[in-house]
C-alpha positions in Angstrom: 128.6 34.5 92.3 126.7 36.2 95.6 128.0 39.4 94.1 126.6 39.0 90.7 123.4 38.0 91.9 123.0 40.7 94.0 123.6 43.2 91.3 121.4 41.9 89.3 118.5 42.1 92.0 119.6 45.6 92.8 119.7 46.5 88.8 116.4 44.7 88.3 114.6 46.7 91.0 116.6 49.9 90.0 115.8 50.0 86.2 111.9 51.4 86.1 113.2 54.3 88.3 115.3 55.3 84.8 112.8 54.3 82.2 111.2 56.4 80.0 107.9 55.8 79.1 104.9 53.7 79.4 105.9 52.0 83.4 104.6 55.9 84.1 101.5 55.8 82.7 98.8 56.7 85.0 95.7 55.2 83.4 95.6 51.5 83.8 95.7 49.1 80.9 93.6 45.9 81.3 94.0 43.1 79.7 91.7 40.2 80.8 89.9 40.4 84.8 93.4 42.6 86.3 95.2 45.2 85.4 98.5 44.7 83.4 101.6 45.1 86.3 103.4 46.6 83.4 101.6 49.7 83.6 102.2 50.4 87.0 101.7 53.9 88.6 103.9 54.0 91.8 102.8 55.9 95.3 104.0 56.2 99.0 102.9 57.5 102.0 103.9 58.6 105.8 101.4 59.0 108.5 100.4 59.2 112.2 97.4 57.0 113.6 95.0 57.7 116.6 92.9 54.9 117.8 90.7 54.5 120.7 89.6 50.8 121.8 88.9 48.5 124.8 91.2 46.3 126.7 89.5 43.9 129.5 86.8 45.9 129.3 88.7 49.6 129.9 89.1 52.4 127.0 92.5 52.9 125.8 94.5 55.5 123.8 96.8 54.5 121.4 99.1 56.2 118.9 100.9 54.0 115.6 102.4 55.2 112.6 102.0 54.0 108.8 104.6 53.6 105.9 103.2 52.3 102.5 103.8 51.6 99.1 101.1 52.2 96.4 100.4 50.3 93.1 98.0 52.1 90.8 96.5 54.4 93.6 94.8 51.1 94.7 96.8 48.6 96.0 99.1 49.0 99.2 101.9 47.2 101.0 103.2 48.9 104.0 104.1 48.5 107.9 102.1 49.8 110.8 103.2 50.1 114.4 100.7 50.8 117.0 101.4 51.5 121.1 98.9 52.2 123.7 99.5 55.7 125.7 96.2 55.1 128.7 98.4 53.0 131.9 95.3 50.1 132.4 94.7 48.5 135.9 93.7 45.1 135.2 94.0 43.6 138.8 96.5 45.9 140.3 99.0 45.0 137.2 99.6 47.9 134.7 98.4 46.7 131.4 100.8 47.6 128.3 100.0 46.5 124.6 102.0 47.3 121.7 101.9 45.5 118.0 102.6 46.2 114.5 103.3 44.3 111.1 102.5 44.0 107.7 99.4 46.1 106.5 97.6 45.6 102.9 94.9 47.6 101.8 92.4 48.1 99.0 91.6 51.1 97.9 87.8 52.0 96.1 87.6 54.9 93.9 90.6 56.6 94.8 90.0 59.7 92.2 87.1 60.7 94.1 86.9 64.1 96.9 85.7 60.8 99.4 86.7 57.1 98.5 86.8 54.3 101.1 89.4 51.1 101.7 89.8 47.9 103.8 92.8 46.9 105.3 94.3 44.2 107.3 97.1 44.0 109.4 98.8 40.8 110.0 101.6 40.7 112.7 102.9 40.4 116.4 102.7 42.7 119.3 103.9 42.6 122.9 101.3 42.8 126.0 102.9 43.4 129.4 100.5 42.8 132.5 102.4 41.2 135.3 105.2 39.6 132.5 106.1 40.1 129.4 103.9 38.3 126.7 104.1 38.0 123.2 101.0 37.3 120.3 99.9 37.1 117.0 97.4 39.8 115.6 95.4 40.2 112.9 93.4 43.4 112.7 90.9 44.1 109.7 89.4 47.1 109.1 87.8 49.9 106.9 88.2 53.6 106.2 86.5 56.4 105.0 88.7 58.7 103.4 89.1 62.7 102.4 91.0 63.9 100.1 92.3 67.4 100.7 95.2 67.5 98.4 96.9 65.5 95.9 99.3 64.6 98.9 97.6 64.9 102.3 94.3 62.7 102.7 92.3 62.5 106.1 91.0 59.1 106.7 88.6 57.8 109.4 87.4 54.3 110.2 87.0 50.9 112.4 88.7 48.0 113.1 88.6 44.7 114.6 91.9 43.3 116.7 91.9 39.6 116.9 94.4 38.4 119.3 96.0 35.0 119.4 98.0 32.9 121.6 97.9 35.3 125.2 99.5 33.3 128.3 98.7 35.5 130.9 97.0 35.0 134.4 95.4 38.8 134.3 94.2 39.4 130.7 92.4 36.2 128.6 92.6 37.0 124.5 88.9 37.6 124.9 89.5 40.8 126.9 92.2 42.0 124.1 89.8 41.1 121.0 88.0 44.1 120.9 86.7 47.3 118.3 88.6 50.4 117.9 88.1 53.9 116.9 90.5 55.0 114.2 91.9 58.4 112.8 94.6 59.6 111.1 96.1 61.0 108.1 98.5 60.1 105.1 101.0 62.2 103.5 103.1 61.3 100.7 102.9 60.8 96.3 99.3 59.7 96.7 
């Protein structure tokens, strides 16, 4: 029974990658406030993040990487991972931070040479300073993007980390809950 089941979740996910027709359609069809999901133009992208932010009150470099999947040129589910490259001295402990997760984002005007989109991240990272910490993140943000290609757009923008749940004797949430600097690019079927 396990067996059927899973080939039919396998079949049911597999079958719009061998249809003809209208699941291909680039122009959406709307029917009432949203879009119709059975006119559903599919997308994906790949591609490195920069980001410069503050952590206890020091600047830090960090590097991450993005992986989405695009509805319609608007909508995206994906994964980010983000880890911080600048060693931080918070009280003679090293400081460390790494966190990734689930990222959704919103796309405005995505036919245009510059569009903008908000994001969010929702996830857990690590923070080492002194031990080994764990915490839950939730990072909105905005971009302003480029378009240089059907495939390779530039994006620039700002974020906001909100940190929860930090037990650590050097480094409060408050000193983790900070702005950063983002830049990056995304290749892929834009």
């Amino acid at each position: 029974m396990r067996k059927i089941f899973l080939v039919f979740l396998i079949s049911l996910f597999l079958t719009p990658l061998f249809a003809k027709g209208s699941i291909f359609i680039s122009d959406e069809k709307t029917f009432g406030i949203f879009p119709s999901f059975y006119y559903v133009e599919h997308g994906w992208f790949i591609g490195p993040v920069a980001q410069i932010t503050s952590i206890a009150g020091n600047s830090a470099f960090s590097i991450g990487g993005r992986i989405g999947w695009m509805a319609n040129r608007r909508y995206v589910v994906g994964l980010g991972y983000y880890a911080q490259l600048t060693n931080i001295k918070v009280q003679t402990n090293k400081t460390v931070m790494n966190y990734g997760g689930l990222e959704l984002e919103y796309i405005f005007f995505p036919d245009e040479l510059i569009h903008f989109s908000i994001y969010s991240l929702i996830g857990i990272g690590g923070l080492k300073c002194g031990k080994y910490d764990h915490f839950f993140i939730y990072e909105p943000g905005a971009h302003v993007v480029l378009s240089m290609t059907d495939i390779f757009h530039i994006e620039v923008g700002i974020s906001k980390r909100y940190v929860k749940d930090v037990d650590s004797n050097f480094v409060d949430f408050s000193d983790i809950n900070d702005y950063s600097w983002r830049a990056g690019f995304k290749l892929g079927n834009l």
